[in-house]
N, C-alpha and C positions, 0 to 999 in steps of 0.2 A: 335581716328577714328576706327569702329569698321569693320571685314573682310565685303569685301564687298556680298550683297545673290546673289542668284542665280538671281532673278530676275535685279537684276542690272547688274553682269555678262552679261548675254544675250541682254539687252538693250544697254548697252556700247560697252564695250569689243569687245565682240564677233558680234556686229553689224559692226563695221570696221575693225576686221579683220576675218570672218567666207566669204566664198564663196557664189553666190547665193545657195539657197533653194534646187533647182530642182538637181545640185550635188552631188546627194547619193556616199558615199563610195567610194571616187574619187581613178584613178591607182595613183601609185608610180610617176609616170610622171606628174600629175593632181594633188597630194597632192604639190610635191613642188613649183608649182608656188603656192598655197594656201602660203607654211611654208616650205620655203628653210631653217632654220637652227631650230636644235631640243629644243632650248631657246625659239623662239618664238611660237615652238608648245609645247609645258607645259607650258608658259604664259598665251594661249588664251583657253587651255581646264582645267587646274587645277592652275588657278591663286593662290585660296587659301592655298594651300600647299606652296606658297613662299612670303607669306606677316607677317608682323609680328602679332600676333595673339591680343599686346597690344596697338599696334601705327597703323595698318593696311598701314605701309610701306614696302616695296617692299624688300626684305632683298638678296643680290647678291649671283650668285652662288660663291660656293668655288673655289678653282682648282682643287681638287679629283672628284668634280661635274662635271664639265668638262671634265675632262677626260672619267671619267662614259659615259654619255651622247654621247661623242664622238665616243666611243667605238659601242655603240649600234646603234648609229645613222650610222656607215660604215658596217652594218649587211648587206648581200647580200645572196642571194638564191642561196645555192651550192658552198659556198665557207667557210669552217672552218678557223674560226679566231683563235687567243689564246685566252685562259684562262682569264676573269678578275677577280681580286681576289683582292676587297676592303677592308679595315681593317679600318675603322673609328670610330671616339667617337660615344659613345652610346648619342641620341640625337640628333645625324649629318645625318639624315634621310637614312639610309641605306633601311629598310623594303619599304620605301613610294616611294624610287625611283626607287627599284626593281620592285613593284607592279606597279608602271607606265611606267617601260619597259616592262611588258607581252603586257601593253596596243598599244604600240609604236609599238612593233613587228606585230601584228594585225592588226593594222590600215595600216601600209607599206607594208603588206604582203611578210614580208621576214622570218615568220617563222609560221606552224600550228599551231602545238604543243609545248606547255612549260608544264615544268613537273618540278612544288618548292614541291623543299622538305625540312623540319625542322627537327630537334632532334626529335620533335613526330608527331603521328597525328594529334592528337588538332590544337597544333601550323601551322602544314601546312597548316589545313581548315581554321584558320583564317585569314593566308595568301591570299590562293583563295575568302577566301568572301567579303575579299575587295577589290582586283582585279574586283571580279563582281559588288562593289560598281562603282567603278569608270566606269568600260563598261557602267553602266546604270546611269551614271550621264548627268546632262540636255546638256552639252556642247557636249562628248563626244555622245550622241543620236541625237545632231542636225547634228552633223560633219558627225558622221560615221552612219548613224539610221542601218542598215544590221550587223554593226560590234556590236553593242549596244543591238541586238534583241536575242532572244533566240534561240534556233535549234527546230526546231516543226516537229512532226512525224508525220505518214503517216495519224495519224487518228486526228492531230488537239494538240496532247498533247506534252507539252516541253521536249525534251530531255537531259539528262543532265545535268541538273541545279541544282547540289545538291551543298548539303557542300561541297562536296571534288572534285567534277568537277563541271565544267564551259564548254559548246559546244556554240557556237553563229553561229546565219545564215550565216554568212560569214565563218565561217569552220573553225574559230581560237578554239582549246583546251584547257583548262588551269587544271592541274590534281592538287593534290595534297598528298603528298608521305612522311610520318613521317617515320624517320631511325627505330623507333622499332616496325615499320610494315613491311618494306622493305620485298618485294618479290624478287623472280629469274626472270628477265626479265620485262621489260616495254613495252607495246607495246597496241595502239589504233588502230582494222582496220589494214591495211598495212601502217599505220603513225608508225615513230619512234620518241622521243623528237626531235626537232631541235634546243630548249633552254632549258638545263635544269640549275636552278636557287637553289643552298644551299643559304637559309636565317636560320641564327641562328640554324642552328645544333651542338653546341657545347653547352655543359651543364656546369657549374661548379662545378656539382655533379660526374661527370664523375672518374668513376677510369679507369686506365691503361687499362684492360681489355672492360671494355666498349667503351674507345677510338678505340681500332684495330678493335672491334665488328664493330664500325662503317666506318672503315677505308676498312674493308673487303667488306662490303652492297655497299661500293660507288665504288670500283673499280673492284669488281665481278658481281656486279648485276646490279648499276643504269649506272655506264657509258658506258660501255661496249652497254648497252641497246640504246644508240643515234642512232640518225643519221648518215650518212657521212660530212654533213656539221654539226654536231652541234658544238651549240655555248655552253659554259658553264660560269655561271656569280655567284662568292659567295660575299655575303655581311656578316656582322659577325664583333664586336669589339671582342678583344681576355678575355678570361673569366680565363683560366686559363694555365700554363708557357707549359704543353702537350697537347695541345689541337691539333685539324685539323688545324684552321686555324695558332694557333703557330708552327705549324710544316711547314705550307704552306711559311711561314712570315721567318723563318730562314734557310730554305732548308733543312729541315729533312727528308719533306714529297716529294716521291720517283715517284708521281703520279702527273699528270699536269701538269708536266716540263716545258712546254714553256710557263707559267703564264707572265700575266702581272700585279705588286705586285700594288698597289694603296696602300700605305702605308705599317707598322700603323699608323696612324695621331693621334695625342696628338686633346685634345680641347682644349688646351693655349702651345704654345711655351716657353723656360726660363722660367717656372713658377716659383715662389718666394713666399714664405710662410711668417707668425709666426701664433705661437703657443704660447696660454697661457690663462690657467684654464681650461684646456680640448675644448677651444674654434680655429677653425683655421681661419685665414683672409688670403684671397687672395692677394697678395700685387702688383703684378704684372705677365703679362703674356702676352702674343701674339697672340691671338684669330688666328684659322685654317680656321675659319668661321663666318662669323659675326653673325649667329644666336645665337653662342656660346661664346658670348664676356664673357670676366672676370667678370661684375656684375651678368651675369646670370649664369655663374658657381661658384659663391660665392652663389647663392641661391640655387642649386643643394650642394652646400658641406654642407650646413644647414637643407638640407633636408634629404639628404641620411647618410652623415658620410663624415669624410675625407679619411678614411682607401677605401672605396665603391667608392667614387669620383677618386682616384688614379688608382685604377682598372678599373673602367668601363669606364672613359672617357679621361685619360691619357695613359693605357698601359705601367702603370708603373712595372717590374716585381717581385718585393718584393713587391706588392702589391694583385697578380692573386693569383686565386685560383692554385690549383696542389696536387702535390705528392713533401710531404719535403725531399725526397731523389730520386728526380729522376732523378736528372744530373750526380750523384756519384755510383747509383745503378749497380752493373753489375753481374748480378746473376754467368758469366760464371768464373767469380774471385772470389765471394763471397762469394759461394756455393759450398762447396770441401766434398769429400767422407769420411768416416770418418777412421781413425787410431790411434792406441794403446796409448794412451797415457801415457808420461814416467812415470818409476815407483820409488818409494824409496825418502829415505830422500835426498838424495844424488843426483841432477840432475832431480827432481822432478818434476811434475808441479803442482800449487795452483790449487785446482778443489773444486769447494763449487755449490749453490743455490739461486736461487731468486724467490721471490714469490709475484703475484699479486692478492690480494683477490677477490673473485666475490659468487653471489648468483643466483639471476636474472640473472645478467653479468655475463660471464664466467670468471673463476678462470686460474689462467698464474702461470706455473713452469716453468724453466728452468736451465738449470744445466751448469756451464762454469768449463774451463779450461783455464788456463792463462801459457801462454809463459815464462820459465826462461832465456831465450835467448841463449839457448846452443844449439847446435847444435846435430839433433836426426835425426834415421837411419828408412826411414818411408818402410813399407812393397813392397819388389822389391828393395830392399837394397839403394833407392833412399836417401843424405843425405840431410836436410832439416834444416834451422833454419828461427826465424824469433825475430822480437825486441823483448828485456825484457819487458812484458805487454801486449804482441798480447794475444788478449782475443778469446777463442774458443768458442762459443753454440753447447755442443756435447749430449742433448738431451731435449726435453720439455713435458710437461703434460698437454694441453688446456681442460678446462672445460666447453665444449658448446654441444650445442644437433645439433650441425651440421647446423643452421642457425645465421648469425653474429651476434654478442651482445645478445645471448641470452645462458644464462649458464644452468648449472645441477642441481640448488637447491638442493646440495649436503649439510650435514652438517659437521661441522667443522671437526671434529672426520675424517670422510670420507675421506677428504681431506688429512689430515696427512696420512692415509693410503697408498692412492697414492701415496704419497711419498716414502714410505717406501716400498711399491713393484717396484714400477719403479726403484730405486738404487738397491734392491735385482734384480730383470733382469737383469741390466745392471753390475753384479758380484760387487757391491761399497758400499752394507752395512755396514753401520759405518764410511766408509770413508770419506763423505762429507761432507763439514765441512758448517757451519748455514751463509747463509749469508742475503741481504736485502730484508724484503718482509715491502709492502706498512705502515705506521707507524699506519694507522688504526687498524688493528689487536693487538695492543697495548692498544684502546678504553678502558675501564672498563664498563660495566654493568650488575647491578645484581648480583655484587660480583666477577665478572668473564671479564675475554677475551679470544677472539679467537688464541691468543697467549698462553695461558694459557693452552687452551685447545686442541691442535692440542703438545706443551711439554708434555702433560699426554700420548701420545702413542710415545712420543719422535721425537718429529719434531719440531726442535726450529730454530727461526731465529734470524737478528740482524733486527733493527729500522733502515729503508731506510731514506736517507738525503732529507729530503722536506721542501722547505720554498722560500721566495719571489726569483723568476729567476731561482728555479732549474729546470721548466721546460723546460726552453727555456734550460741552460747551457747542461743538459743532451740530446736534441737533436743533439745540436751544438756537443755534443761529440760523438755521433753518429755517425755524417755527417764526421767530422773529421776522426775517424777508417774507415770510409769504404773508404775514401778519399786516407787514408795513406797504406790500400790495394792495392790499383791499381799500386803504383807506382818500379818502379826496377830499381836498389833495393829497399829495402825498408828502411826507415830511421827513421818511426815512429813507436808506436805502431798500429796495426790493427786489425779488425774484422771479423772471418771468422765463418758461419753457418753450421756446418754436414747437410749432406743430409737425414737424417735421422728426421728431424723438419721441415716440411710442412708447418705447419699452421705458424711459425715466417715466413717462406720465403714468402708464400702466401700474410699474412699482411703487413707484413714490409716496401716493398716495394711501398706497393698503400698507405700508408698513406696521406691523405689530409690536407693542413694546413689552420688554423685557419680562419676565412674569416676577422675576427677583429685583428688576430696579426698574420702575416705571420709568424713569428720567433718561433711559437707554433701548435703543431698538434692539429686540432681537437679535442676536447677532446668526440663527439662525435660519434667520428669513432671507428673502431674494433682496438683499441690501446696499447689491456690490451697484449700482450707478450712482445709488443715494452717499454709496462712502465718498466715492471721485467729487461728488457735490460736498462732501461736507471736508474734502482735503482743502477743495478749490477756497471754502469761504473762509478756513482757518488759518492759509496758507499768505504768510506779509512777505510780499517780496522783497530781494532785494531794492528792485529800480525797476519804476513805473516808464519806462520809454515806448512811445508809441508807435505803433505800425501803420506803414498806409499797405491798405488792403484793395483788392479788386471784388466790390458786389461781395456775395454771400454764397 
């Protein structure tokens, strides 16, 4: 059975239950003897948004639907509700029932102005221009014809009616407001928002900085900007583990406080898998939603991936995008100023080099010091130890022209050099001893490599350990030191960065992981100082002998 048209809409449906004719834009009082509950008024003006698109059966609401719905339907003029803050499967109509609540609020006159906003502009206009879809659809023009019509100026011409707004004869506004336009202040006329609506502001390209960037736009510019009664309503599955709405979803986020959480809702309950030949079967699960039964999410894990199904329509967290260190990250730990490091055969510390090649991509030095475990007297006569094997990054050499992933097209030679003035700066010519740089430089062509040729002005390295799982095992050791950092005392080895290395601090920290294997960073992300870190920790030398060094 296929949805039913419009033309049959209007002959049926809406023939016993639409009011007489001559009822233009009935009050609040007058709608509800029409459609006392908010089920039966999105039955009779947007049937087909709740039938099923393959059977044209009638498919029930959820109970985060309900809720929803509930929510909007107790909207009153002059009275600030909380926060609703849904978190549902991608799928589970989040956008379509946001965009039928700007319509709700209109038609009820319990609010003028909504102001959606998305992660961009695009995305907000297409918001609005469905909203304007629906105003001007044949149901909603017979119900509401004033709420349905356009706003007309003085000389006959539509006002308002673009992409990114919406004005109607009835005096409803609908703007729309992308976070990387965001202005200071929101404001129509002496209207304020009295709904403003986050759909899909969360990217899962998003780094750390980008997230505050937008954490900032929403709590200095857009909210602030409301009304006294407004209402605010976000929809949004979570994309990745720092996201807005992951911060809203485990209380991190410090803004909206008296939210009302609607999840996150799974689209199957107990899900239950196998796996096998690269192929997953759904085996069982407990639909949220009947729209979203197990056959038809066995057809989304076919379509999309299983790794993209767990993310976007479960809220599985080894599965979100993110930053692979940013539950462990704490720069105010991690990040120490820098000091002498000890000197002599005798109570020493191991101090050597890692190196990650680049041409186009930027070339990654970095220089460590490793912890003998003894106990050393740091400047301010303060005494200090820490485990045998706390690993230090006490200075690095990035080769980029100051925008990410793009390097010096330096040549090889060049490169050795930098080496060799950087340790002469840093008073440790000769002292540093060759440790792993990526095993490519090892290549042969043309009679030659870049190892070869970077030993001709004396700058030699060892062959970094690469092969099936070192990447994931080198993050994991990573996450581990920075892990065994935080803790006091401490009882593992750790990881700590001079302040003196910006660009690892910079990077390091925002790394994104894999979208295909969360257990792996990106590998096209800004990576290359975190690889030289993750050669250095995987890297067993052969023989630990130690250097006496001059200072730092």
């Amino acid at each position: 059975m296929l949805p039913l048209t419009w033309e049959e809409q209007t002959t049926g449906l809406l023939a016993d239950l639409l009011p007489d004719a001559d009822l233009l834009d009935p009050t609040p009082e007058q709608d509800t003897a029409w459609a006392q509950e908010w089920d039966q008024w999105l039955l009779s003006l947007f049937p087909q948004y709740f039938r099923d698109q393959r059977t044209g059966q009638f498919i029930p609401f959820a109970s985060f639907h309900r809720d929803f719905w509930a929510w909007v339907w107790a909207l009153e003029k002059g009275v600030r509700p909380p926060p609703f803050i849904a978190i549902w499967s991608r799928d589970a109509g989040k956008s379509t029932n946001a965009e039928m609540a700007c319509v709700a609020v209109g038609a009820r006159r319990v609010r003028r102005y909504v102001l959606y906003i998305s992660s961009s502009q695009e995305q907000a206009d297409d918001h609005v221009q469905n909203v304007g879809s629906l105003l001007e659809s044949g149901p909603v023009a017979l119900r509401y014809p004033v709420l349905a019509s356009r706003k007309i100026g003085k000389y006959g011409s539509s006002l308002g009616w673009r992409r990114n707004r919406l004005r109607t004869a009835a005096g409803l506004t609908v703007d729309a407001l992308g976070l990387d336009t965001a202005s200071r202040g929101v404001k129509i006329d002496e209207d304020r928002p009295g709904l403003i609506i986050f759909d899909d502001i969360d990217d899962d390209r998003d780094s750390a900085g980008a997230v505050e960037k937008k954490i900032r736009a929403l709590t200095r510019r857009i909210l602030p900007a409301g009304s006294l009664d407004l209402a605010v309503l976000g929809v949004q599955n979570l994309v990745h583990i720092d996201s807005i709405f992951a911060r809203l979803a485990d209380g991190r986020a410090d803004f909206l406080i008296n939210r009302i959480m609607s999840g996150p809702f799974p689209a199957l309950r107990n899900l239950t898998y196998e796996q096998s030949e690269g192929k997953t079967r759904l085996t069982q699960g407990e639909p949220t939603w009947e729209g979203l039964n197990l056959e038809r999410c066995q057809e989304i894990v076919s379509d999309i991936g299983f790794a993209a199904f767990m993310a976007e329509h479960q809220h599985e967290k080894q599965y979100l995008h993110g930053r692979m260190f940013a539950d462990v990250w704490h720069e105010s730990i991690h990040v120490i100023e820098p000091f002498p490091i000890p000197q002599g055969w005798k109570g020493g510390w191991y101090v050597d080099r890692g190196f990650d090649w680049g041409s186009s991509a930027p070339f990654a030095t970095l220089w460590f010091a490793e912890a003998n475990g003894e106990t050393i007297t740091l400047p301010g006569s303060e005494a200090r130890s820490w485990p045998k094997g706390t690993l230090f990054v006490i200075a690095e050499d990035y080769g980029w022209n100051g925008k990410p992933n793009e390097g010096l097209r330096l040549t090889n030679v060049a490169m050795a050099q930098r080496v060799l003035a950087k340790e002469k700066a840093m008073n440790m010519s000769g002292q540093i001893k060759p440790g792993p740089a990526d095993d490519m430089i090892y290549d042969v062509i043309d009679g030659k490599s870049i190892a070869t040729e970077m030993a001709g002005v004396g700058v030699r390295w060892e062959r970094a350990t690469k092969g099936p799982g070192s990447r994931v095992t080198g993050w994991k050791m990573i996450y581990d030191r920075l892990v065994a950092g935080t803790k006091t005392p401490m009882e593992n080895p750790g990881l700590f960065i001079f302040s003196t290395c910006p660009q690892l601090i910079r990077t390091l920290p925002g790394l994104p992981r894999d979208p295909k294997d969360p257990d792996d960073v990106d590998s096209a992300s800004e990576d290359h100082l975190a690889d030289t870190l993750r050669y250095r920790l995987l890297y067993q030398r052969k023989t630990a002998k130690l250097v006496s060094i001059v200072g730092n």
